[in-house]
C-alpha positions as CSV (number, residue, x, y, z in Angstrom):
1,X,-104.5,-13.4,-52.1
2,X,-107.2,-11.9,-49.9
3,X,-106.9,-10.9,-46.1
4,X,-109.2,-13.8,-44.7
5,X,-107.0,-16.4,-47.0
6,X,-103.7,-15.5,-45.1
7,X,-105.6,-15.3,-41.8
8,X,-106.9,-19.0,-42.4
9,X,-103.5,-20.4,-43.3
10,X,-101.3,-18.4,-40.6
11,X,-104.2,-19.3,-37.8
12,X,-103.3,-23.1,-37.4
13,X,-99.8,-22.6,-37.5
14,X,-100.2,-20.2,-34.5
15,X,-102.3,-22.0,-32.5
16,X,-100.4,-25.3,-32.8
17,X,-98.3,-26.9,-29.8
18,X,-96.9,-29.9,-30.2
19,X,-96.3,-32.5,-27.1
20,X,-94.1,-31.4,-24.3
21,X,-90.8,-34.1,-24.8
22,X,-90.8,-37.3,-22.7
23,X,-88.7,-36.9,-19.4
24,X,-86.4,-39.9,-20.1
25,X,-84.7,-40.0,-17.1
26,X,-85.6,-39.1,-13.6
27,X,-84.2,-36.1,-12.5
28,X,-81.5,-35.6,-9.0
29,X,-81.9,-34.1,-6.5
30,X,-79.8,-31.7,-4.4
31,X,-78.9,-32.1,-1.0
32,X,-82.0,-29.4,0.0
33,X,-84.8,-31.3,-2.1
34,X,-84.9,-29.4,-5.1
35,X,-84.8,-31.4,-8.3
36,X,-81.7,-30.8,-10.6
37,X,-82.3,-29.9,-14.5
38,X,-80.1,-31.7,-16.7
39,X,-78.9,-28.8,-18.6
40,X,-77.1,-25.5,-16.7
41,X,-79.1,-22.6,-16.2
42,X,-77.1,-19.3,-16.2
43,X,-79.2,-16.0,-15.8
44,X,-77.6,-13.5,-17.8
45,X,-77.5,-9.6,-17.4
46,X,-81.2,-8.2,-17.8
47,X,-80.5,-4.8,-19.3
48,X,-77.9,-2.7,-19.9
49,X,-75.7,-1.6,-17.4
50,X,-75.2,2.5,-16.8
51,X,-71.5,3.0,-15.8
52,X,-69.8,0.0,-18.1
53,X,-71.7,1.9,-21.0
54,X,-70.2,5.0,-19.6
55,X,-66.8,3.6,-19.3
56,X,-66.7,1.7,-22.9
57,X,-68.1,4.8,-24.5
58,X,-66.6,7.5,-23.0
59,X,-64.2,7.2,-20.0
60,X,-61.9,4.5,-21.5
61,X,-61.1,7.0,-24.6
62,X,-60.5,9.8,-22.1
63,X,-58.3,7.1,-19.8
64,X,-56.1,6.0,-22.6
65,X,-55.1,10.0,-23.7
66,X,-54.6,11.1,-19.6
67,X,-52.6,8.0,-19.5
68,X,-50.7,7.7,-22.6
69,X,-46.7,7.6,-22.4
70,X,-45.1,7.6,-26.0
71,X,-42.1,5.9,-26.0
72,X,-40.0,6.1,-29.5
73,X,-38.3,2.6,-31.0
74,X,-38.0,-0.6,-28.4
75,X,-37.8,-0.3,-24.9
76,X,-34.0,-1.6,-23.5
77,X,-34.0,-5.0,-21.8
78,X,-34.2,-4.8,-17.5
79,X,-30.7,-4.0,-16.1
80,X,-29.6,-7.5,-14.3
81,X,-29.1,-6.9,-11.0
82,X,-26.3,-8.5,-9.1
83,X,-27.4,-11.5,-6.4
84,X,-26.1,-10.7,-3.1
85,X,-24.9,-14.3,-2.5
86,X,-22.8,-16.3,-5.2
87,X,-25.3,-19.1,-7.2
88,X,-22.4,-21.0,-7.5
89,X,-21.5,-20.8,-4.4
90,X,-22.3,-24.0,-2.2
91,X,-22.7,-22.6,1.0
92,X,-25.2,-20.3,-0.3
93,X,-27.2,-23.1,-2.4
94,X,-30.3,-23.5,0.0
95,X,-30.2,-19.6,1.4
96,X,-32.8,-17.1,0.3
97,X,-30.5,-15.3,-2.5
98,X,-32.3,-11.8,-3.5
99,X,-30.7,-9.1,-5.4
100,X,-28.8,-6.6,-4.0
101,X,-30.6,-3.5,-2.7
102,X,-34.0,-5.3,-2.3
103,X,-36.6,-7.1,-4.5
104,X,-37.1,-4.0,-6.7
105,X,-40.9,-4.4,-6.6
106,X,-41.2,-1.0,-6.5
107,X,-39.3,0.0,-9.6
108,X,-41.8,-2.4,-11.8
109,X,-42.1,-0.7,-14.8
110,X,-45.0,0.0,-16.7
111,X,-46.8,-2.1,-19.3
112,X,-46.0,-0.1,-22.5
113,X,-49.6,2.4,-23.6
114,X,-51.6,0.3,-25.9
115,X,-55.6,0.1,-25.8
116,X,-55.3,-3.4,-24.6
117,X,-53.3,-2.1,-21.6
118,X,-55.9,0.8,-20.4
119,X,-56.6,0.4,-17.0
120,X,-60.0,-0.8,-16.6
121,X,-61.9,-2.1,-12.9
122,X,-61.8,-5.6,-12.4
123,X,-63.6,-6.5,-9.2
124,X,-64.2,-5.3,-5.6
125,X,-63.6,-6.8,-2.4
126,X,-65.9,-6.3,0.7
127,X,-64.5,-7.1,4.0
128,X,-64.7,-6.6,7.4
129,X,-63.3,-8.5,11.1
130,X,-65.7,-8.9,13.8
131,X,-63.6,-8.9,17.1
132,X,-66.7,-10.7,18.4
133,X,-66.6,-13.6,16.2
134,X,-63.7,-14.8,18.3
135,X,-65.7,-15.6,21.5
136,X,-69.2,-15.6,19.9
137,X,-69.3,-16.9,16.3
138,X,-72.7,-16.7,15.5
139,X,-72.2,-12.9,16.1
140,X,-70.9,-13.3,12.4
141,X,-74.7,-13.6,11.1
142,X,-75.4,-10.5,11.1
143,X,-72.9,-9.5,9.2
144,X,-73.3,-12.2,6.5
145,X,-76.5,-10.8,6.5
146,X,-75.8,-7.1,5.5
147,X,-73.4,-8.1,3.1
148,X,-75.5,-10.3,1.0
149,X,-78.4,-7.4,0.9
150,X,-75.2,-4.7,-0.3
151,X,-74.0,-7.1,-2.4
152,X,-76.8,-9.0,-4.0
153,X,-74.3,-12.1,-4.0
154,X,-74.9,-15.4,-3.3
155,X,-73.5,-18.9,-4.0
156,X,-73.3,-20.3,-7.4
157,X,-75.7,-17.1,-7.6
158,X,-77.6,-17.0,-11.0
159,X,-76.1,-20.4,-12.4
160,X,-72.9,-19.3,-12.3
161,X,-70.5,-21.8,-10.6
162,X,-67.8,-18.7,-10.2
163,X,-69.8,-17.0,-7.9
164,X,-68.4,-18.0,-4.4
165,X,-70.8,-15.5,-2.3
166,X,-70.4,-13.9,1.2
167,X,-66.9,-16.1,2.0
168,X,-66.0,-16.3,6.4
169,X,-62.6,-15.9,6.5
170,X,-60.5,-17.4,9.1
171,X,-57.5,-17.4,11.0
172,X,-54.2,-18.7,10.0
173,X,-51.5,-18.5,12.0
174,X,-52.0,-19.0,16.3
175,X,-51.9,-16.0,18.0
176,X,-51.5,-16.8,21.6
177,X,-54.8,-16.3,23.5
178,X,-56.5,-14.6,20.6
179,X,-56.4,-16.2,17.5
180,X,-56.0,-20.1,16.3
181,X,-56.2,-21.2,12.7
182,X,-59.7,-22.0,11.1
183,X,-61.3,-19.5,13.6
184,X,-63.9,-17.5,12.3
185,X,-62.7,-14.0,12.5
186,X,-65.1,-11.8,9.6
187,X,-66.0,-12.0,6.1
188,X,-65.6,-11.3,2.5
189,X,-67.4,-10.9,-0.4
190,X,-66.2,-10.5,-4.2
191,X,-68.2,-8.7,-6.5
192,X,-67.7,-8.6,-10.6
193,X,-69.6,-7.7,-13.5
194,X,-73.3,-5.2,-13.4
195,X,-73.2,-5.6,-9.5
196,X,-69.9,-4.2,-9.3
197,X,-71.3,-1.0,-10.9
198,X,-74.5,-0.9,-9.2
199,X,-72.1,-0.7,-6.2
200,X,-70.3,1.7,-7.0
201,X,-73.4,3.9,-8.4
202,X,-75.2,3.3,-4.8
203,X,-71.7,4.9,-3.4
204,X,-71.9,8.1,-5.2
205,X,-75.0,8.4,-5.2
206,X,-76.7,7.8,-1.5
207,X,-73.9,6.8,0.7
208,X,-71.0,9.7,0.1
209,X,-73.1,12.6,0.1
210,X,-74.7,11.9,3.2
211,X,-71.9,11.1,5.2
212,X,-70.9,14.1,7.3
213,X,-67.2,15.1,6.9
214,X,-66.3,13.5,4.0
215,X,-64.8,14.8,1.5
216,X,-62.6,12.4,0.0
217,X,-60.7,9.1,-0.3
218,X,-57.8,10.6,1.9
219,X,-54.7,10.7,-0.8
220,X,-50.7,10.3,0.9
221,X,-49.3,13.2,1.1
222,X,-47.2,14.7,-2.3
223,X,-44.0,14.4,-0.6
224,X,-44.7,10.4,-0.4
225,X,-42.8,7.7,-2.9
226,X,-44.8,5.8,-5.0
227,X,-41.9,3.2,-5.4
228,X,-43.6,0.7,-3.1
229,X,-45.5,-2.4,-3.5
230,X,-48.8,-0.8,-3.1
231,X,-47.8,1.7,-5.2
232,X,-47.1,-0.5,-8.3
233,X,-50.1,-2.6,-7.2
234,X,-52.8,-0.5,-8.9
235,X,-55.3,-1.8,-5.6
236,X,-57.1,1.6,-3.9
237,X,-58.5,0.4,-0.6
238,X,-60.6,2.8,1.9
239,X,-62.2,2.3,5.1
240,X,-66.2,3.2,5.5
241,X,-67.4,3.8,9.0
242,X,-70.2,1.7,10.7
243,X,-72.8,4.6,10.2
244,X,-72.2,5.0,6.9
245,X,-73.8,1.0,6.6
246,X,-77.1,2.8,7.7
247,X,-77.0,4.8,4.4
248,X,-77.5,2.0,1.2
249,X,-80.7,1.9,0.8
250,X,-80.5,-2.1,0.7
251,X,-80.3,-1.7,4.7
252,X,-81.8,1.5,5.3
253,X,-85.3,-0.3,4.1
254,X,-85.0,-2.6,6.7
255,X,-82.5,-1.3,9.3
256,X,-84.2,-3.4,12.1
257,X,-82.7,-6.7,10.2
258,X,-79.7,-5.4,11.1
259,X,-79.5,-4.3,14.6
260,X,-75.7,-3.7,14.8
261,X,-73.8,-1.7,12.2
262,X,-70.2,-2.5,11.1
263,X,-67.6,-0.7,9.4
264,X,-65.6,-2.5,6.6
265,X,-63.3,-2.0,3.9
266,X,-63.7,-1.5,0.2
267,X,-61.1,-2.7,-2.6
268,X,-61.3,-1.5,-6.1
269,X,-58.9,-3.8,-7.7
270,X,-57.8,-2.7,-11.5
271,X,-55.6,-4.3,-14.0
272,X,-53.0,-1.0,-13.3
273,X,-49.6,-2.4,-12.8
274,X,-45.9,-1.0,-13.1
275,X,-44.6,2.7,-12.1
276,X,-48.1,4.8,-11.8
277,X,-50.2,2.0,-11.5
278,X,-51.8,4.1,-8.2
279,X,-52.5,7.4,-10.2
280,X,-54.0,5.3,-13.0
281,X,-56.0,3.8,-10.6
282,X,-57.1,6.8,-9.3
283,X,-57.9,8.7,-12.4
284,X,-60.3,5.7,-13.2
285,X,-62.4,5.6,-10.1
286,X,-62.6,9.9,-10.3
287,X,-64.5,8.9,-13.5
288,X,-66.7,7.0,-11.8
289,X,-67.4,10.2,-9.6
290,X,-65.5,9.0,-6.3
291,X,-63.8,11.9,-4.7
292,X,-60.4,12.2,-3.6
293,X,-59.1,14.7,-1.1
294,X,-55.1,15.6,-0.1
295,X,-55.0,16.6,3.9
């Protein structure tokens, strides 16, 4: 069969459209106008993302040797501790009953080493409290602001109904003459998935090196126990200054958009838990090329 045979019989199918469908139904509209499609739109990840390659290639294998505690034949059941007040007891029936030398939180133990079990980053949390915001809540918009440009987070961002955005968190409990419940007091914002990573790529590279005197996430000191509940939390939080806003390149573009810099705190939450879960914690995130530094 010649070349001008094929071209003949492949040229109508190529050019052919058929009829757009019907719209059967009218389609809703949201409370801002916009018409709503009748099937869910989700955009999904447009290329591939540096540091979860990075980690799913190579830092998860080197995570799960550092890490790895062999333990030989079945670990023994959890010692039962005594109450301090009888259950039987019915004077003690409605009192708060815990055991006897504290809630042993601290003395969790570990999940046993398996590759299901390697600690891996789950999300980071973004918050900050604008003193402010108590008087003046509107000074709050500012700050909504900068966090949506770090983060790139917005809600039900991208289709995706999970995606709760920059969150205002408010007061709970009355403080007298400061704080009452449901007052504005700051913000929070989640982030998950390729964002987390850009994050935490736009931290080692532009914002840590440029900051003057920094040369670490500041550990506790050696002498410290780790048999608290932050130590079995597998949670490592740290503190940026307000000039160090100044240095992601999402507000250093447009740093007149933002006329007064904040500080705020940075949670890298990880699926760590037990005895260790901090240094687990930590020897993830130094794979990630965040610094730590012992004073």
């Amino acid at each position: 069969m010649s070349a001008a045979l094929i071209a003949a019989k492949v040229a109508p199918a190529v050019g052919a459209f058929r009829k757009p469908p019907r719209i059967r139904k009218s389609l809703k509209y949201d409370q801002y106008g916009l018409p709503i499609p009748h099937v869910d739109i989700a955009i999904r990840d447009i290329g591939p993302c540096r540091l979860r390659e990075h980690y799913y290639t190579t830092l998860r294998d080197d995570l799960m040797y550092m890490t790895y505690v062999h333990e030989s034949g079945h670990r023994p059941p959890p010692r039962q501790i005594r109450l301090r007040f009888d259950p039987s007891d019915p004077y003690s029936k409605n009192r708060r009953n815990t055991p006897v030398g504290g809630d042993q939180l601290g003395r969790k133990p570990a999940p046993l080493s398996t590759p299901q079990t390697v600690v891996q980053l789950d999300r980071i949390v973004l918050h900050t409290m604008q003193k402010d915001a108590i008087n003046n809540r509107s000074s709050l918009i500012g700050t909504i602001a900068a966090f949506r440009a770090l983060s790139g987070e917005t809600e039900n961002g991208g289709g995706r109904s999970s995606r709760s955005g920059v969150e205002i968190v408010k007061g709970k409990k009355s403080v007298s003459g400061w704080v009452r419940p449901g007052l504005p007091l700051g913000c929070k914002v989640t982030l998950k998935g390729p964002k987390m990573y850009d994050f935490i790529a736009t931290l080692t590279e532009f914002v840590f090196p440029r900051m003057r005197e920094f040369n670490g996430i500041v550990l506790p000191p050696a002498s410290s126990t780790m048999r608290t509940p932050s130590g079995v939390a597998g949670v490592i939080s740290f503190g940026l200054p307000p000039e160090a806003m100044g240095l992601f390149p999402q507000i250093e573009v447009n740093p007149d958009a933002y006329p007064k810099p904040i500080g705020f705190h940075v949670h890298f939450i990880t699926n760590a838990e037990g005895a260790g879960a901090q240094n687990r914690a930590r020897a993830l995130l130094s794979g990630f090329q965040i610094p730590f530094a012992r004073k």
